[in-house]
KELUM-10612 format. One record per residue: residue number from 1; residue in one letter; x, y, z of N, C-alpha, C in turn. Coordinates in Angstrom, 1 decimal, padded with zeros to 4 digits. Atoms other than C-alpha are relative to their C-alpha. Example, Ala and Ser with C-alpha at 12.3 -4.5 7.8 and 13.67 -1.06 7.14 Angstrom:
2
[r 1,A,[000.9,-001.2,000.0],[012.3,-004.5,007.8],[000.9,001.2,000.0]]
[r 2,S,[-000.9,-001.1,000.0],[013.7,-001.1,007.1],[-000.8,001.1,000.8]]
This chain:
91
[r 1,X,[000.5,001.3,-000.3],[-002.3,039.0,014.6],[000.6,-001.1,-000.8]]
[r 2,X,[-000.6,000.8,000.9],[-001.2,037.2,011.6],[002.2,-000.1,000.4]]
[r 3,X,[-001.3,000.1,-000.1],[002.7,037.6,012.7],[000.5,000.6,-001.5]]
[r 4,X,[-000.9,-000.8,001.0],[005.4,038.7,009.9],[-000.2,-001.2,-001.1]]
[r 5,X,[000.1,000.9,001.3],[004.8,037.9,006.3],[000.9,-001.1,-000.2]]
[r 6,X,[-001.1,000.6,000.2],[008.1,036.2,006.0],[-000.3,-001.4,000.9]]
[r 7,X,[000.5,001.4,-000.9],[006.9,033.5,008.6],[-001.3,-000.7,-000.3]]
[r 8,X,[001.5,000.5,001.0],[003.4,032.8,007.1],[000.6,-000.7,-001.6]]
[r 9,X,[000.2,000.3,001.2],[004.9,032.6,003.6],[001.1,-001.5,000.3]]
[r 10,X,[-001.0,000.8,000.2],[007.6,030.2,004.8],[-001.2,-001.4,000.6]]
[r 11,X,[001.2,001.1,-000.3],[004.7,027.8,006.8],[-000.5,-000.4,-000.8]]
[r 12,X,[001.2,001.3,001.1],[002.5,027.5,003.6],[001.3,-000.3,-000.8]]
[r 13,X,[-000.9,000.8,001.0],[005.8,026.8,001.6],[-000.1,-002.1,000.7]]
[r 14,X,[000.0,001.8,-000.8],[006.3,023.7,004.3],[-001.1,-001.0,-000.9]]
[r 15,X,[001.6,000.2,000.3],[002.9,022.5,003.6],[-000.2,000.3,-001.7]]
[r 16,X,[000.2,000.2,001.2],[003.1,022.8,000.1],[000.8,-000.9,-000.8]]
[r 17,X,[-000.6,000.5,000.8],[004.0,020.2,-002.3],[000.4,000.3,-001.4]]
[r 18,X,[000.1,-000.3,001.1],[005.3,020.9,-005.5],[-000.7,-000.7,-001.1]]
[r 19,X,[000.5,001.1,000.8],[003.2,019.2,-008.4],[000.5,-000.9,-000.2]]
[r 20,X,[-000.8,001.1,000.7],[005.8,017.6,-010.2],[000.6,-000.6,001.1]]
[r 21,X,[-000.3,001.5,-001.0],[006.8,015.8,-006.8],[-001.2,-001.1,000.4]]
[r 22,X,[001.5,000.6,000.5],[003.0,014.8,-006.4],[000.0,-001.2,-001.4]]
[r 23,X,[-000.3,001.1,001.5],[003.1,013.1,-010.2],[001.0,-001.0,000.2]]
[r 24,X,[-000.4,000.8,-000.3],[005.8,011.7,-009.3],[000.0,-001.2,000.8]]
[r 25,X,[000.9,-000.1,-001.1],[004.6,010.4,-006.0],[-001.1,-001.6,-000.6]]
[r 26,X,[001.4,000.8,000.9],[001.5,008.6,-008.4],[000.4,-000.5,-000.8]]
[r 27,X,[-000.2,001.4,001.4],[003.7,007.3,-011.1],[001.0,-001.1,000.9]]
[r 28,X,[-000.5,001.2,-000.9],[005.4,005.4,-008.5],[-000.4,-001.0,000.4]]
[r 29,X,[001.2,000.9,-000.6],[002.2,004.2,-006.6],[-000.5,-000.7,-001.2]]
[r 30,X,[000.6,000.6,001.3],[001.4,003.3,-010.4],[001.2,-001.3,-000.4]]
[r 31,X,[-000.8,000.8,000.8],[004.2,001.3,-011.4],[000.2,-000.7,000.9]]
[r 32,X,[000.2,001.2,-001.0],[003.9,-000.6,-007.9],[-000.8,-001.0,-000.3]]
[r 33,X,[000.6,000.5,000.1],[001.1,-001.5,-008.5],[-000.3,-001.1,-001.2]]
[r 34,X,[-000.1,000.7,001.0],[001.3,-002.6,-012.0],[001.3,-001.2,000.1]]
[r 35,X,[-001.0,001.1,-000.5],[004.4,-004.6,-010.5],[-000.7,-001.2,000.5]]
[r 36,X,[000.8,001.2,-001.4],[002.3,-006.5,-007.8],[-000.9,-000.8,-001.3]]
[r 37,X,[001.1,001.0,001.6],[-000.6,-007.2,-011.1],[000.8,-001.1,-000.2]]
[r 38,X,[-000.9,000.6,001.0],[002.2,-008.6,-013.1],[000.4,-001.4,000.9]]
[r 39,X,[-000.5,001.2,-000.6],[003.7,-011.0,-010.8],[-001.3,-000.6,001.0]]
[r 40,X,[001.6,000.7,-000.3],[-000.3,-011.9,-009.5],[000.2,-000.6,-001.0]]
[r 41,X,[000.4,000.7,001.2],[-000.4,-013.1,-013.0],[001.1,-001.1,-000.2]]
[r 42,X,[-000.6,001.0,000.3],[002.6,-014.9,-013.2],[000.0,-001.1,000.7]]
[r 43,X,[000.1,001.6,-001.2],[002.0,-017.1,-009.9],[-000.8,-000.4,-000.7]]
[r 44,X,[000.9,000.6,000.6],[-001.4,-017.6,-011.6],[000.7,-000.8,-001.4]]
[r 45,X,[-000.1,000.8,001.2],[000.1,-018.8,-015.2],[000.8,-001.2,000.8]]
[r 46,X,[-000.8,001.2,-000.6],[002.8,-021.1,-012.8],[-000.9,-000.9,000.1]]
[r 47,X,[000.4,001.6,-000.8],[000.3,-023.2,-011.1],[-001.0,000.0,-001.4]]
[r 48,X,[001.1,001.0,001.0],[-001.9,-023.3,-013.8],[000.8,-001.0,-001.2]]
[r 49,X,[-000.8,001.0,000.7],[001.1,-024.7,-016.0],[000.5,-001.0,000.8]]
[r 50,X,[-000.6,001.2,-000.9],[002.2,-026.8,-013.1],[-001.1,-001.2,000.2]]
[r 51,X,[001.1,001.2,-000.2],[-001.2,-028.8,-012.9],[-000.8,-000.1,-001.3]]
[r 52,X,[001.2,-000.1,001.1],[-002.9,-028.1,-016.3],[-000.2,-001.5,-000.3]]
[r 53,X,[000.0,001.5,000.1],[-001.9,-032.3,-017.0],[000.0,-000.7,000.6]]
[r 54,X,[000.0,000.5,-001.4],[-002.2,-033.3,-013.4],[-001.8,-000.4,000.2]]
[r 55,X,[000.9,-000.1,-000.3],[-005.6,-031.8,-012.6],[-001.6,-000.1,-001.1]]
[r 56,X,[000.7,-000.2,001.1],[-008.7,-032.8,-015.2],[-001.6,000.0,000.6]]
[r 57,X,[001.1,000.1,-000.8],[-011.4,-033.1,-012.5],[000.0,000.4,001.1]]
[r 58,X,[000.2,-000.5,-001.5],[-012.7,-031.8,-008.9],[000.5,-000.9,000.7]]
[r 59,X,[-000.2,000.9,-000.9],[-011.9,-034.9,-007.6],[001.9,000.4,-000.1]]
[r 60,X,[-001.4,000.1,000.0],[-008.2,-034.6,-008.8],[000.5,001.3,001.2]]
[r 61,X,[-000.7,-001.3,-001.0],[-007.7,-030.8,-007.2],[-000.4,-000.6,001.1]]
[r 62,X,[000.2,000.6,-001.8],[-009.5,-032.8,-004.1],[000.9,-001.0,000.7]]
[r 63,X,[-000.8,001.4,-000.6],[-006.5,-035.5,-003.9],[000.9,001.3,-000.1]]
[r 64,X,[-001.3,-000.7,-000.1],[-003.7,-032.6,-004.0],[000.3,000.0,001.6]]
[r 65,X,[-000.6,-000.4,-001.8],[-001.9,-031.8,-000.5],[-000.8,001.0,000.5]]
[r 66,X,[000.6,-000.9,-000.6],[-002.9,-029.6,001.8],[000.5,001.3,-000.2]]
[r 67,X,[-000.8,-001.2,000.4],[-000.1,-027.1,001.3],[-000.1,000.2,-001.8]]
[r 68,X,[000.4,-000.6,001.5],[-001.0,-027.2,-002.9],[-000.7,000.6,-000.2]]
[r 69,X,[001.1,-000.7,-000.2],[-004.3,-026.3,-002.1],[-000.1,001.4,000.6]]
[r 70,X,[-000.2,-001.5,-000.7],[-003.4,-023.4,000.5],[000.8,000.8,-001.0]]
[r 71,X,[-000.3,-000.9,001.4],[-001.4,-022.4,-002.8],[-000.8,000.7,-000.5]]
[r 72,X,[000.4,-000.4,001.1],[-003.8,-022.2,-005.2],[-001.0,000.8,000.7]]
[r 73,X,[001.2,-000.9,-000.6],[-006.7,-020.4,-002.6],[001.3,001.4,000.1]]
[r 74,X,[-001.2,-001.7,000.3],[-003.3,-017.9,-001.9],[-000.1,000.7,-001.4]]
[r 75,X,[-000.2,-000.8,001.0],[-002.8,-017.2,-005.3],[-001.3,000.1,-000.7]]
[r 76,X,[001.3,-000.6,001.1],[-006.5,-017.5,-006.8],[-001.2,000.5,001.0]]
[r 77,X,[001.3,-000.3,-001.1],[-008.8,-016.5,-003.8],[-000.9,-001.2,000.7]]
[r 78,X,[000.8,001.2,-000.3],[-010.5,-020.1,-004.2],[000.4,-001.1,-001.0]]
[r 79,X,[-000.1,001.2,000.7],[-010.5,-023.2,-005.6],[-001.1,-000.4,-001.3]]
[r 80,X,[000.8,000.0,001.3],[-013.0,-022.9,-007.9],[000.3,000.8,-001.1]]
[r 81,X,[-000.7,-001.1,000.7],[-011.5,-019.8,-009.6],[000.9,-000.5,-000.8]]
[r 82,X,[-001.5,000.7,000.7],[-008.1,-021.7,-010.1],[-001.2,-001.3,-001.0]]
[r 83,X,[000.9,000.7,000.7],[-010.5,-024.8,-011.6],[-000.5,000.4,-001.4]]
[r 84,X,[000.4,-000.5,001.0],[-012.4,-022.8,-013.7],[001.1,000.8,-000.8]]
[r 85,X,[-001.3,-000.5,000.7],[-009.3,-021.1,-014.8],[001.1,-001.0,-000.9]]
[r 86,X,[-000.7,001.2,000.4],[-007.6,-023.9,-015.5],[-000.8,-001.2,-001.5]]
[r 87,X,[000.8,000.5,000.9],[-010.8,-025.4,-017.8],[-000.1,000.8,-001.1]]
[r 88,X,[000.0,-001.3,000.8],[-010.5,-022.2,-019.7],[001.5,-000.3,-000.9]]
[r 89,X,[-001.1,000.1,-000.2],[-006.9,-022.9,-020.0],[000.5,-001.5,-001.6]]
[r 90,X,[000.3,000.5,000.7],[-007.5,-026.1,-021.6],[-000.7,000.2,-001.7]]
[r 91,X,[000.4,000.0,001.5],[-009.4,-025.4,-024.7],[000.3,000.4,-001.2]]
């Protein structure tokens, strides 16, 4: 029923990963990831250095462009975030 050893053991080989390609595998998905972080952080320090002496009030982020604004929601999720980030930034 099972067919010849030699063909069973070569199927779970298929089907089998070696660990150390696995690990591998994860320290890749790892060091992507920590890629993507790192340059999240650096758009965020940009615009927050690009406006920290621009922007000192709500009203000011409310006179920026439309495309500055679709920035800062792209890179901080919202406009309050970047704001409050930027008051932080300040002191």
């Amino acid at each position: 029923m099972l067919g010849n050893e030699n063909e069973l053991e070569s199927t779970l080989s298929i089907n089998h990963v070696p660990s150390n390609q696995l690990d591998i595998a994860t320290s890749v998905e790892a060091a992507q990831s920590n890629i993507t972080k790192v340059a999240e952080i650096n758009e965020e320090s940009l615009l927050i250095e690009k406006y920290l002496n621009i922007i000192k009030t709500r009203q000011d982020l409310l006179k920026l462009s439309t495309e500055d604004r679709a920035e800062i929601k792209r890179v901080f999720s919202s406009e309050f975030r970047f704001f409050s980030c930027l008051q932080k930034t300040e002191k």
